[in-house]
C-alpha positions in Angstrom: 71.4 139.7 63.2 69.1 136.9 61.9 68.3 135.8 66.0 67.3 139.4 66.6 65.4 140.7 63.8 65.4 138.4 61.0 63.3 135.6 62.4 60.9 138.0 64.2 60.2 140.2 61.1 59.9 136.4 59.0 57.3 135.6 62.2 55.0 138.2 61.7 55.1 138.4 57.4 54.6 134.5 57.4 52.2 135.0 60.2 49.9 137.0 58.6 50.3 135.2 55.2 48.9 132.2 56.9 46.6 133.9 59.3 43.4 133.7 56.8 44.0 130.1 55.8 44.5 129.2 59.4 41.1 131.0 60.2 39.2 128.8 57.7 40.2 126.0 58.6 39.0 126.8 62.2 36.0 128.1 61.3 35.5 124.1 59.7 36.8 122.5 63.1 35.2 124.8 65.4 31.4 122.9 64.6 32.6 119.7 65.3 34.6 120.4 68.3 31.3 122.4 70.3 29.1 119.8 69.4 30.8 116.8 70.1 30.4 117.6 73.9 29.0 120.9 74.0 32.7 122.3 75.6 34.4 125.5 74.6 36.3 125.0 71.0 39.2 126.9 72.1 41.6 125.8 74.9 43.6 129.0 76.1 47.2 126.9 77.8 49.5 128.8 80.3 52.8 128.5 78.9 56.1 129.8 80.0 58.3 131.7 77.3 61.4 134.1 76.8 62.4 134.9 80.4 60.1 132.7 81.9 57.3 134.9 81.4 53.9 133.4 81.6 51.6 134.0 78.2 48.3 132.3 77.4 48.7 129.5 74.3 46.0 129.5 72.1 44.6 125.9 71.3 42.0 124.3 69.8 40.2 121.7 72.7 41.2 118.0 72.1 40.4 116.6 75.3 37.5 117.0 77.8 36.0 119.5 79.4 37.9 119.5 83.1 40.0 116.7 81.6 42.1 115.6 85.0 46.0 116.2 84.4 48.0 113.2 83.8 51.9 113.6 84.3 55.2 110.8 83.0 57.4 109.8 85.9 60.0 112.4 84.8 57.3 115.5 85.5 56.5 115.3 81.5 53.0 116.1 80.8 52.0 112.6 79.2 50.5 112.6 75.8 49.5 109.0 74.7 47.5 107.5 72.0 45.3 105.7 74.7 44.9 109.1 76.7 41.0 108.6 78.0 40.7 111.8 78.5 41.2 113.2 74.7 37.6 113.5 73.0 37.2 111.4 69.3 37.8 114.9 67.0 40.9 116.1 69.5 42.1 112.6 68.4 42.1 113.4 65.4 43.5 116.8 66.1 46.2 115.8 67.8 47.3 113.0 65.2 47.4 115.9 62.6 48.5 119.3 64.7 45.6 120.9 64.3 45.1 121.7 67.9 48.0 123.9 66.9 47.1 126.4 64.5 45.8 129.0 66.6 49.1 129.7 67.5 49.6 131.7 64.4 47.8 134.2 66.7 50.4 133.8 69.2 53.2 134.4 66.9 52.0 137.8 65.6 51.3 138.7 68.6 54.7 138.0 69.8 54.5 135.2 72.3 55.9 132.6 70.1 57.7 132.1 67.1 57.0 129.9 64.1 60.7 128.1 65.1 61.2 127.2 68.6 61.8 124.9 71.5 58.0 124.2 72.4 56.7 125.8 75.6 56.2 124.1 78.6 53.8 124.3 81.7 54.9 126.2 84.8 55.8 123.2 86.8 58.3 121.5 83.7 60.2 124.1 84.5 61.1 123.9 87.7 62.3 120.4 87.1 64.7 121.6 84.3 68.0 120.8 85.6 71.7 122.8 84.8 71.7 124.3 80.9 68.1 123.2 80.8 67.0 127.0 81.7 68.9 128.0 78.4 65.4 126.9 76.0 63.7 130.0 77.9 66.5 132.4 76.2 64.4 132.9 73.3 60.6 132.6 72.2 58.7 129.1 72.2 57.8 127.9 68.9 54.9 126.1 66.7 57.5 123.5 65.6 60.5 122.9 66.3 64.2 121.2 66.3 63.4 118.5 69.0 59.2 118.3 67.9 61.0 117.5 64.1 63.5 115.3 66.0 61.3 112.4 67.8 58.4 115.1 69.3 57.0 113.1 72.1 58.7 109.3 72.0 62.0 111.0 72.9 62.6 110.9 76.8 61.5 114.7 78.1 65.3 115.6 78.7 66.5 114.4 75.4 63.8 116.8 74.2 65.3 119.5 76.5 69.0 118.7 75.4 67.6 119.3 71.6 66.0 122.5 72.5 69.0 123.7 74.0 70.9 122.9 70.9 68.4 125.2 68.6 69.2 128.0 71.2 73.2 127.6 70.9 72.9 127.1 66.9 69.8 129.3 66.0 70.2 130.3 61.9 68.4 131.0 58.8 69.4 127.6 57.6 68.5 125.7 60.4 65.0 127.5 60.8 64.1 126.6 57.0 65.1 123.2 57.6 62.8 122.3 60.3 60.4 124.6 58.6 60.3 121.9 55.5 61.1 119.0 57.8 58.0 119.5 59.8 55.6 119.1 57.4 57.2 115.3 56.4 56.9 115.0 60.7 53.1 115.7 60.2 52.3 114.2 57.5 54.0 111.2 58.7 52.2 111.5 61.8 55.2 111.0 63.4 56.5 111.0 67.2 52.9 112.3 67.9 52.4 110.5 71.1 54.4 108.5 73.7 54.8 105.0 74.2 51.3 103.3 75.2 54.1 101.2 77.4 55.1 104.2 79.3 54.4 104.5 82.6 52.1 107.3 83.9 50.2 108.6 87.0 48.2 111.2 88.0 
């Protein structure tokens, strides 16, 4: 009851609680972000969700404009503290989530969910392999089981595994704990980025 209605009826109330704070604190970042390098502020991501359909994922910019895409050996879309192509303020963005928040717009609109396995690029998910395909059973989330769990210095199929999990065990319970639990995550500034060690290419 609580996977098919519960959590989407939660989605949209706490959606649209946050919705105005959310906007003001774009409305602050959005200055910074155009003038920096004159770029668009808002980054719109294709994203695969529930059923593999494609959506558009609302971001705020944090790298530059025509940024070249970098990839882990695993297929992974690499995230790293050292990424050159990341502008100074989507540095600081990125080390605090707030590349994220227009995603509130995503959730009302029913792309995402606050709670979810976190959406991935087209291409990811043709390399998901066996039970992988189960994280596209429900909607992508803002946070999440695995991005509470080690976010990006977990391997990309450990995240996968953990996504998986919060498909097979999705509950009221669980939800409020990674709810709570993600706010230590970014506050901590944790598991934001992958190793600098890692290897990458192009």
């Amino acid at each position: 009851m609580y996977a098919r209605f519960g959590k989407r009826l939660l989605d949209i109330l706490l959606g649209i609680v946050a919705l105005p704070f959310v906007a003001i604190i774009l409305l602050i970042m959005a200055p910074f972000i155009h003038f920096e390098d004159k770029g668009p502020v808002f980054y719109n991501a294709p994203r695969i969700g529930k059923g593999g359909r494609e959506f558009k994922m609302y971001k705020l910019r944090s790298m530059k404009v025509d940024a070249p895409d970098l990839t882990m050996p695993d297929g992974s879309t690499y995230n790293g503290a050292d990424d050159p192509r990341m502008t100074r303020m989507g540095t600081f963005m990125r080390k605090t989530s707030i590349d994220e928040l227009p995603q509130i717009l995503n959730v009302i609109k029913g792309d995402m969910s606050l709670i979810g396995p976190r959406p991935d690029l087209e291409r990811e998910t043709e390399l998901y392999e066996g039970y992988e395909h189960e994280k596209l059973l429900v909607r992508p989330g803002i946070t999440g089981y695995a991005a509470v769990s080690g976010r990006n210095s977990l391997p990309w199929h450990d995240r996968l595994a953990l996504d998986v999990y919060y498909v097979r065990n999705i509950s009221f319970a669980l939800d409020v704990k990674i709810f709570f639990k993600t706010f230590a995550v970014v506050f901590a500034r944790e598991g934001v980025f992958v190793e600098e060690n890692e290897d990458r290419q192009r």
